[in-house]
DSSP file (Angstrom, degrees, kcal/mol; ACC not computed):
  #  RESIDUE AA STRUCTURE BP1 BP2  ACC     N-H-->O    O-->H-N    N-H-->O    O-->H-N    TCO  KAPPA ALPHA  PHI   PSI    X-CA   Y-CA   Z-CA
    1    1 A X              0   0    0      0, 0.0     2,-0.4     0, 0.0    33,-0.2   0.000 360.0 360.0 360.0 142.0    2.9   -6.2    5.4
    2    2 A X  E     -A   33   0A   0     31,-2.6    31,-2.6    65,-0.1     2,-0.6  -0.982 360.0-144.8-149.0 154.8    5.4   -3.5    6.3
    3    3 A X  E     -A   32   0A   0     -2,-0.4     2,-0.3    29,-0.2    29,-0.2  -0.866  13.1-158.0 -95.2 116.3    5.8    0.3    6.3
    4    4 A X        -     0   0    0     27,-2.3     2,-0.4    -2,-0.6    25,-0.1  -0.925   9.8-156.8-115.7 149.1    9.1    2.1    5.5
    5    5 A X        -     0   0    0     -2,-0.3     3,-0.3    25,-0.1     2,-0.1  -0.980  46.4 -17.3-124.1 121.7    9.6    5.3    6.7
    6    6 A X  S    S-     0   0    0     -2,-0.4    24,-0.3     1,-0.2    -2,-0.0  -0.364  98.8 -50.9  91.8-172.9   12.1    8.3    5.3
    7    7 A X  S    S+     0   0    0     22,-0.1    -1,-0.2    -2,-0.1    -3,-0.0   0.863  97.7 107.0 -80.7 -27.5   15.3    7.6    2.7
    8    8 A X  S    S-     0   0    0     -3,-0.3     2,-0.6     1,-0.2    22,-0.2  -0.170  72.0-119.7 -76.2 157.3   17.2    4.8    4.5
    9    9 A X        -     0   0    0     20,-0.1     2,-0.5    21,-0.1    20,-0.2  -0.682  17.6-153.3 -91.6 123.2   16.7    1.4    2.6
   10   10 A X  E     -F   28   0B   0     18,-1.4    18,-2.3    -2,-0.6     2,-0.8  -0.908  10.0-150.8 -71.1 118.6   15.2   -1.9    3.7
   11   11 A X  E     -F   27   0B   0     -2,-0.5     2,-0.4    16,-0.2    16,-0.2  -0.891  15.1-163.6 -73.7 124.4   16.2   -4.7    2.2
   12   12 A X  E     -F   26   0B   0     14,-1.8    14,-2.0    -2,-0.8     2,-0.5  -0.931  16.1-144.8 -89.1 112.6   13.6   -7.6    2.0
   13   13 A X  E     -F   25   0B   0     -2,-0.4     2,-1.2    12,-0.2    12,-0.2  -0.710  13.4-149.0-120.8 102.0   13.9  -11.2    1.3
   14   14 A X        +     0   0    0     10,-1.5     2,-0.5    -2,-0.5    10,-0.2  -0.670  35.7 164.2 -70.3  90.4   10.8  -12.5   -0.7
   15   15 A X        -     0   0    0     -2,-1.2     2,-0.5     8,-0.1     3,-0.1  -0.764  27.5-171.1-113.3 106.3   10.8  -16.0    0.7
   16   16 A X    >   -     0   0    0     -2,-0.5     3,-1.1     1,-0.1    -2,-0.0  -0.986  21.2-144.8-124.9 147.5    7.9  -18.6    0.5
   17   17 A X  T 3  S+     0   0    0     -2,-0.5    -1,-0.1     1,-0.3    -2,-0.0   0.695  99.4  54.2 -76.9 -29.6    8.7  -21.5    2.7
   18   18 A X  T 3  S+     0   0    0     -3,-0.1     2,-0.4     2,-0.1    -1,-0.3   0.028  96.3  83.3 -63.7  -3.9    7.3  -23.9    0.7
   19   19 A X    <   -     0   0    0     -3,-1.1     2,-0.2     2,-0.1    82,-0.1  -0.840  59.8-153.6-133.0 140.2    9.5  -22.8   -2.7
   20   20 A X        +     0   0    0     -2,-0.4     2,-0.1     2,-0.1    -4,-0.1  -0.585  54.0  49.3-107.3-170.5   12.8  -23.9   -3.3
   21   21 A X  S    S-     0   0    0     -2,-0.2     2,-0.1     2,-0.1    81,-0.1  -0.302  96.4 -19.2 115.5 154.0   15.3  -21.7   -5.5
   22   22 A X        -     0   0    0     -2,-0.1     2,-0.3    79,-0.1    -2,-0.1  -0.468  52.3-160.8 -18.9 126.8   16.4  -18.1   -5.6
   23   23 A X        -     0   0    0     -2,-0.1     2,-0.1    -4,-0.0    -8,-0.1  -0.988  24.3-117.1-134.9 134.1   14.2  -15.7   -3.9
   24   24 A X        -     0   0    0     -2,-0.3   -10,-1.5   -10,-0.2     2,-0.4  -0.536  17.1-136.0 -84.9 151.2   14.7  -11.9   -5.0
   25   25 A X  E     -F   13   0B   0    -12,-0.2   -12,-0.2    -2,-0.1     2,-0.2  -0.852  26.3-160.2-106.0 131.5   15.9   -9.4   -2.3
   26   26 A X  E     -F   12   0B   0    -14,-2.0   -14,-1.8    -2,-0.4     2,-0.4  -0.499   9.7-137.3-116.0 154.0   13.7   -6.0   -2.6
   27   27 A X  E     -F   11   0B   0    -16,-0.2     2,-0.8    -2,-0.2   -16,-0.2  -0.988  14.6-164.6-138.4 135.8   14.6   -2.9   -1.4
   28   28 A X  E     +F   10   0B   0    -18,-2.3   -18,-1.4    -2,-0.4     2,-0.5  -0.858  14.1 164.7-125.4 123.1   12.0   -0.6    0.4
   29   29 A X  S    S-     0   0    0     83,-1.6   -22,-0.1    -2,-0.8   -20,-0.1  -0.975  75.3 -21.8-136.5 126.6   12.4    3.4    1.1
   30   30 A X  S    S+     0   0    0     -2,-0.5   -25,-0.1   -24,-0.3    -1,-0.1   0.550 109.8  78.9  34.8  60.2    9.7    5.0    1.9
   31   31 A X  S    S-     0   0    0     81,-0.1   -27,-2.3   -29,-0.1     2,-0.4  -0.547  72.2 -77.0-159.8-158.7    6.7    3.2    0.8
   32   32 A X  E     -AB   3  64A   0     32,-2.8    32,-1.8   -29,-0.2     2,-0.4  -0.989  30.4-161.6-140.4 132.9    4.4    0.2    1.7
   33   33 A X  E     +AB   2  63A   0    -31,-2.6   -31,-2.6    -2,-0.4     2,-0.3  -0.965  14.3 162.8 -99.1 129.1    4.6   -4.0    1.3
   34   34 A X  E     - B   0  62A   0     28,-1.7    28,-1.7    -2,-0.4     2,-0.3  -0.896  17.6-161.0-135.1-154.4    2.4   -6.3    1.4
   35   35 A X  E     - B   0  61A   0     -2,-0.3     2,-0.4    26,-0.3    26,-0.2  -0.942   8.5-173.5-162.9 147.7    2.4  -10.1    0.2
   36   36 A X  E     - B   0  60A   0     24,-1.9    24,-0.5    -2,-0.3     2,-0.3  -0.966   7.8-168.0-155.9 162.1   -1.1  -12.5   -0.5
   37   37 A X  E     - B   0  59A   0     -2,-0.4     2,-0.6    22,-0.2    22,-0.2  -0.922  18.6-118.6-138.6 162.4   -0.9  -16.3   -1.3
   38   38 A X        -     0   0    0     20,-1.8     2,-0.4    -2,-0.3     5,-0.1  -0.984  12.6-144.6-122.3 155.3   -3.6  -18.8   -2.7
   39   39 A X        -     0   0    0     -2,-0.6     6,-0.0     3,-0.2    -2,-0.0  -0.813   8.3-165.1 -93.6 130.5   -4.5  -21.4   -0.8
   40   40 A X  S    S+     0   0    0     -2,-0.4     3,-0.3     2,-0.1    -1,-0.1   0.892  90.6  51.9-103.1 -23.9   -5.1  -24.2   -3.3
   41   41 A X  S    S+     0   0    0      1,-0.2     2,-0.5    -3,-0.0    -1,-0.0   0.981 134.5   6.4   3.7 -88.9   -7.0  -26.4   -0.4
   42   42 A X  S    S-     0   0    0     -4,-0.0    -1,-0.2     0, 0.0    -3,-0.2  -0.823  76.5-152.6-112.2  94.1   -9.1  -23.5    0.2
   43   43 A X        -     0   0    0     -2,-0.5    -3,-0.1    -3,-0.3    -5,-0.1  -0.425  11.7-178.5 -76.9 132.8   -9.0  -20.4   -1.8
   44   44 A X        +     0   0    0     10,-0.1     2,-0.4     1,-0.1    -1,-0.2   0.847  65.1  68.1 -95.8 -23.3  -10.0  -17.2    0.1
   45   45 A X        -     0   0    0      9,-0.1     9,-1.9    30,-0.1     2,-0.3  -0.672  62.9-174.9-107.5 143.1   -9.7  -14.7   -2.8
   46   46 A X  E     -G   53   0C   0     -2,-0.4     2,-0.8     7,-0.2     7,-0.2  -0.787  25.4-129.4-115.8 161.9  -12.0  -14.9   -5.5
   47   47 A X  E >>> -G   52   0C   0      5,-3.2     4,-1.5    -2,-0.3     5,-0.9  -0.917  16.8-166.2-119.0 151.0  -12.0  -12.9   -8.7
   48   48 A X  T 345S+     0   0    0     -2,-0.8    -1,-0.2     1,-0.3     5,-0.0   0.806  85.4  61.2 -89.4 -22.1  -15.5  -11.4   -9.2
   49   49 A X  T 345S+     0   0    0      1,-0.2    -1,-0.3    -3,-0.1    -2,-0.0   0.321 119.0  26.4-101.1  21.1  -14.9  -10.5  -12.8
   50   50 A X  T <45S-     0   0    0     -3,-0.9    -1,-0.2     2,-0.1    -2,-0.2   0.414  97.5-131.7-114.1 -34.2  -14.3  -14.2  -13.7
   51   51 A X  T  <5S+     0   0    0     -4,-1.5     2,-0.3     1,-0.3    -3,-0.2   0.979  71.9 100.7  66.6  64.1  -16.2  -15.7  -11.3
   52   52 A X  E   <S-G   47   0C   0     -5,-0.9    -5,-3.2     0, 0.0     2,-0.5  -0.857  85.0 -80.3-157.4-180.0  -13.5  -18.0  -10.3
   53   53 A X  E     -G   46   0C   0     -2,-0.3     2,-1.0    -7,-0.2    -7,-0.2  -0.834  63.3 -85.4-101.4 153.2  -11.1  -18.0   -7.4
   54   54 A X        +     0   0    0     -9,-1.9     3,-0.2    -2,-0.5    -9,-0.1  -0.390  68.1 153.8 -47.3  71.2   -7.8  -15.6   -7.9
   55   55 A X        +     0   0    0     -2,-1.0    24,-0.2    24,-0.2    -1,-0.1   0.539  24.2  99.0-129.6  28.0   -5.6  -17.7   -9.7
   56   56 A X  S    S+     0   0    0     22,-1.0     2,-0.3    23,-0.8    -1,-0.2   0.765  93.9  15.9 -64.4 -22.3   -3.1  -16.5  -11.9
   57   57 A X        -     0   0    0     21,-0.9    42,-0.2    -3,-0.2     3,-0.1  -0.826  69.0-126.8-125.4 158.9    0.0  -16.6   -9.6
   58   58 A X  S    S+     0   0    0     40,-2.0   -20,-1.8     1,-0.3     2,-0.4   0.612  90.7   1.9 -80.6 -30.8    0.7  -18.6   -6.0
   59   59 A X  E     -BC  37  98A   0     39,-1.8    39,-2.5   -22,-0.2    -1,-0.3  -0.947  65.0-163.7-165.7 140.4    1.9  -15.3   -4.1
   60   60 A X  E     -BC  36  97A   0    -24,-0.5   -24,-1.9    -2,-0.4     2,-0.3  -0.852   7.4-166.9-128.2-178.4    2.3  -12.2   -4.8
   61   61 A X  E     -BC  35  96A   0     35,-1.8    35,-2.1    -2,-0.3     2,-0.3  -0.924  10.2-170.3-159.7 144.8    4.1   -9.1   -3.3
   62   62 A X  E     -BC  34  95A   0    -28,-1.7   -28,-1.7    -2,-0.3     2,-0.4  -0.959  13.5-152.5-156.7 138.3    3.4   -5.7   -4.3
   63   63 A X  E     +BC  33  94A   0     31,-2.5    31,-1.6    -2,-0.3     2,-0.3  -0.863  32.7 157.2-102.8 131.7    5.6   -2.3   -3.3
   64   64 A X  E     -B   32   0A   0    -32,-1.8   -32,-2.8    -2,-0.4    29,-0.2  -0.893  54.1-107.7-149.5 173.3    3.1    1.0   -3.4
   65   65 A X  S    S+     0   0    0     26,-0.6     2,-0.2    -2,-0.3   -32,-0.1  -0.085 101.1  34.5 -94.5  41.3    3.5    4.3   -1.7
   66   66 A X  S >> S-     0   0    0    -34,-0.1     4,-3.2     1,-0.1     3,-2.7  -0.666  80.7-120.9-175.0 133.2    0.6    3.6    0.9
   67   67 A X  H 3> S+     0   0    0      1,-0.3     4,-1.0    -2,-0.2     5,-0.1   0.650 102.5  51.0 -53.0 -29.4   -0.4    0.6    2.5
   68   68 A X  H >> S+     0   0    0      2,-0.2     4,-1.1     3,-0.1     3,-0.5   0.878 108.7  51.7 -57.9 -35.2   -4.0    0.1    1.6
   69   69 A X  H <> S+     0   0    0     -3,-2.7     4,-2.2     1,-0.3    -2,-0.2   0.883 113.6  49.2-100.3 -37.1   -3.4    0.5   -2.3
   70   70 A X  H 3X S+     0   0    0     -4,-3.2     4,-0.8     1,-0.2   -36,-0.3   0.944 114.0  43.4 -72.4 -15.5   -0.4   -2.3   -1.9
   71   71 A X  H << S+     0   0    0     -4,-1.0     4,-0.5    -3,-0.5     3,-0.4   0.814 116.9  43.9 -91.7  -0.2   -2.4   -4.7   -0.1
   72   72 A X  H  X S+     0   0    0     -4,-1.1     4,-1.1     2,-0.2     3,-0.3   0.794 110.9  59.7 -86.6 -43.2   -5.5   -4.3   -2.2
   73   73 A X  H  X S+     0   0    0     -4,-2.2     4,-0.6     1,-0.2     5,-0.2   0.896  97.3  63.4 -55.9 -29.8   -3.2   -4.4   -5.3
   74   74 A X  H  X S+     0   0    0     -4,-0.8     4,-0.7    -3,-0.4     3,-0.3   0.750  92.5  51.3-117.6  31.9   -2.2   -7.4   -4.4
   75   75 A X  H >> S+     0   0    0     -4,-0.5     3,-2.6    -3,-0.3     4,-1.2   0.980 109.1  63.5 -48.8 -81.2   -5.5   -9.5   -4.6
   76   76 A X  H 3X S+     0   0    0     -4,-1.1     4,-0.6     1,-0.3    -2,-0.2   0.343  97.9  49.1  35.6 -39.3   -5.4   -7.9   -8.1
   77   77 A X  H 3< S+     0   0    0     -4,-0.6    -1,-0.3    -2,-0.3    -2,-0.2   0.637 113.3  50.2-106.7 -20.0   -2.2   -9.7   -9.2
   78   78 A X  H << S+     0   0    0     -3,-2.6   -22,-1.0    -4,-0.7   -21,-0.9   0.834 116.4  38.0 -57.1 -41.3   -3.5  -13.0   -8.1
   79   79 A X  H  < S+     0   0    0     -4,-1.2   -23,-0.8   -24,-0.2   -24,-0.2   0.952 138.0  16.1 -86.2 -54.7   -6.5  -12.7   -9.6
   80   80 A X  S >< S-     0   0    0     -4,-0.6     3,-1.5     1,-0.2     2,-0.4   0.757  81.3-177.1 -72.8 -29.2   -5.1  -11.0  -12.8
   81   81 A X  G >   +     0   0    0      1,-0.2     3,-0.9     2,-0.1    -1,-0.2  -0.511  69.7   2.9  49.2-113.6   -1.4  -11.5  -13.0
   82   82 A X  G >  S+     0   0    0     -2,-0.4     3,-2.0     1,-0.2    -1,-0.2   0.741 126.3  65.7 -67.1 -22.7    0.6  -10.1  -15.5
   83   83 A X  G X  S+     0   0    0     -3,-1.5     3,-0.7     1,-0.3     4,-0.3   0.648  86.1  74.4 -80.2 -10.1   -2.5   -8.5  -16.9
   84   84 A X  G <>  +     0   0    0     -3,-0.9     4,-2.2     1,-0.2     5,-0.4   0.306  67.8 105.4 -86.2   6.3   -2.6   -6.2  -13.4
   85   85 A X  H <> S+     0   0    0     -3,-2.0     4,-0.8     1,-0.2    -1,-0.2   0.855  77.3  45.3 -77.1 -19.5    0.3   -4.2  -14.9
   86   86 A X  H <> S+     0   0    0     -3,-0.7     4,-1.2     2,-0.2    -1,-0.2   0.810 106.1  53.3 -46.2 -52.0   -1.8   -1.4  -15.7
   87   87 A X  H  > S+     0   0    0     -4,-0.3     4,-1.3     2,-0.3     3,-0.3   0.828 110.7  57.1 -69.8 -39.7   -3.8   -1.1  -12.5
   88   88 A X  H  X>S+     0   0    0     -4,-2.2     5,-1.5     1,-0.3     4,-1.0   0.904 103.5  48.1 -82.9 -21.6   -0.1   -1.0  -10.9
   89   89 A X  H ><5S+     0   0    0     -4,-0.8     3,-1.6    -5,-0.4    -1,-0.3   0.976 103.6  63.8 -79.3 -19.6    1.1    1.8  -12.7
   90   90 A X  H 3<5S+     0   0    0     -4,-1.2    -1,-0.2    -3,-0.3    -2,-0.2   0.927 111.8  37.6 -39.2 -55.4   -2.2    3.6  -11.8
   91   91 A X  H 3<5S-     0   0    0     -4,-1.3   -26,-0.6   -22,-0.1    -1,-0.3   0.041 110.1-119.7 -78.1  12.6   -1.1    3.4   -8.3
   92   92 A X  T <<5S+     0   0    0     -3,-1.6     2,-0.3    -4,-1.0    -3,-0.2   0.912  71.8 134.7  48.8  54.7    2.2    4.0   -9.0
   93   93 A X      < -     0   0    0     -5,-1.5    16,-0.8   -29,-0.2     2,-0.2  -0.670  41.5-149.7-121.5 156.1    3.0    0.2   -7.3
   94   94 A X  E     -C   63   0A   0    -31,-1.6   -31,-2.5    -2,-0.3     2,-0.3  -0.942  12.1-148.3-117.5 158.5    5.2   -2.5   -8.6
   95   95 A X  E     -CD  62 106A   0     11,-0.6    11,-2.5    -2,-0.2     2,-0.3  -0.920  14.4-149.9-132.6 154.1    4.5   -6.2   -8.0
   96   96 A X  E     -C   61   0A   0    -35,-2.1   -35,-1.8    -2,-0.3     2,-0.3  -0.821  23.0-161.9-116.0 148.0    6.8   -9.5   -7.5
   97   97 A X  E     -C   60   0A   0      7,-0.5     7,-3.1    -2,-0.3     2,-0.4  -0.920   3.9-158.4-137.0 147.1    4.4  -12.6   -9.0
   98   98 A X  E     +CE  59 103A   0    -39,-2.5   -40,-2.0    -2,-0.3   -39,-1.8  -0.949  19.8 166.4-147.3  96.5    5.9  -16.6   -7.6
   99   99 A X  E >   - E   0 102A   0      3,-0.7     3,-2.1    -2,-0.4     2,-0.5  -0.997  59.3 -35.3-126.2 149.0    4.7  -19.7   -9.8
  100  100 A X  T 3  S-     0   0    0     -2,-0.3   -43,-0.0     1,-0.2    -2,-0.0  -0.564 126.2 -30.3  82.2-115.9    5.9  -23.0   -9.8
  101  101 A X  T 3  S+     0   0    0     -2,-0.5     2,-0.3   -82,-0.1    -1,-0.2   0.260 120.0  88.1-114.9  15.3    9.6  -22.5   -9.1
  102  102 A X  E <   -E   99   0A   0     -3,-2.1    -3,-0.7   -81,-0.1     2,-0.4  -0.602  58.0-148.3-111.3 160.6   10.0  -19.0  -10.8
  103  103 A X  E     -E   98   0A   0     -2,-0.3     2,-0.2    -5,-0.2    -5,-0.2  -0.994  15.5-174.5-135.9 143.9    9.6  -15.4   -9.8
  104  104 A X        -     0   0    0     -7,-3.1    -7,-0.5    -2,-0.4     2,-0.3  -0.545  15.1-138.2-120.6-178.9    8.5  -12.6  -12.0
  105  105 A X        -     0   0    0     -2,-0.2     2,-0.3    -9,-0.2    -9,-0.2  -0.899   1.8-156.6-155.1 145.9    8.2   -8.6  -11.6
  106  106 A X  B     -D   95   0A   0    -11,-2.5   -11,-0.6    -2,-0.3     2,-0.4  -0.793  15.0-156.2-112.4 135.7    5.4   -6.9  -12.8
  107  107 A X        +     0   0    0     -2,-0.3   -13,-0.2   -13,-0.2     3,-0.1  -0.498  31.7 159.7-129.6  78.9    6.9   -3.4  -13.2
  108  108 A X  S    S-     0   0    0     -2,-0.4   -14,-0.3     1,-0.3     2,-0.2   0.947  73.8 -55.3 -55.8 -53.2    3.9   -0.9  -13.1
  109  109 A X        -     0   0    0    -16,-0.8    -1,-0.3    -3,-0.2    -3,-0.1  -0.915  65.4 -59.8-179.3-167.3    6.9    1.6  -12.1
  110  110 A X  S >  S+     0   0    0     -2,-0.2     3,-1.8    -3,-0.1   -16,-0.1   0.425  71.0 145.1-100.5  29.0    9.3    2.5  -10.5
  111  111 A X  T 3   +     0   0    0      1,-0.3   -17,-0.2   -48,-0.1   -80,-0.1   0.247  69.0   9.0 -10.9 100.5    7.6    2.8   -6.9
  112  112 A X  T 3  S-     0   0    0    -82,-0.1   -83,-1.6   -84,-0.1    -1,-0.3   0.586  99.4-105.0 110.4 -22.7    9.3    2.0   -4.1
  113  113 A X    <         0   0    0     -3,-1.8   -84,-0.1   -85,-0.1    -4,-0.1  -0.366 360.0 360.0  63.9-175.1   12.8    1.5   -5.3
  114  114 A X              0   0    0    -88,-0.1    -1,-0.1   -86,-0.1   -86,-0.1   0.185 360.0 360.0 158.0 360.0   13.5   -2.0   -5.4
């Protein structure tokens, strides 16, 4: 998870170690990241309103302006996936979603730059 602070830009490299491919570089100004995975072994996040474990995407990443509501969002895009695009524009968040070999963006807005 990371914090940017003020106008200068971050860039960020969305990277899973495990994924081959093109991995999109993100740009962060004055906002909040954070990043969630499933474990397919062991899943730790479950989704309650399915009653299943969280499994629409393998990681997600999610840009918000404050750091609780991005890491919270992005159990949310695990569980939900594309369907969480609502919830992100609530919070004014966007999200990056990684299955298989592909990477997607959920674009709640425009949060974050990017």
């Amino acid at each position: 998870d990371l914090r940017g602070f003020g106008e200068r830009d971050k860039e960020v490299l969305l990277r899973r170690t495990e994924a081959s491919g093109e991995a999109p570089v993100i740009t962060l100004r004055d906002g909040a990241l954070a990043s969630s995975a499933r474990e397919r072994a062991q899943p730790v996040h479950f989704d309650a309103s399915a009653r299943h474990s969280a499994n629409a995407c393998e990681f997600a990443t999610v840009l918000a302006p404050q750091c609780m509501a991005a890491d919270a969002l992005t159990k949310i895009v695990l569980a939900r996936g594309a369907a969480a695009a609502p919830i992100l524009r609530d919070y004014n968040a966007r999200a990056f979603m990684h299955e298989g070999e592909s990477w997607r963006e959920l674009a709640g807005t425009r949060a974050c730059t990017a």
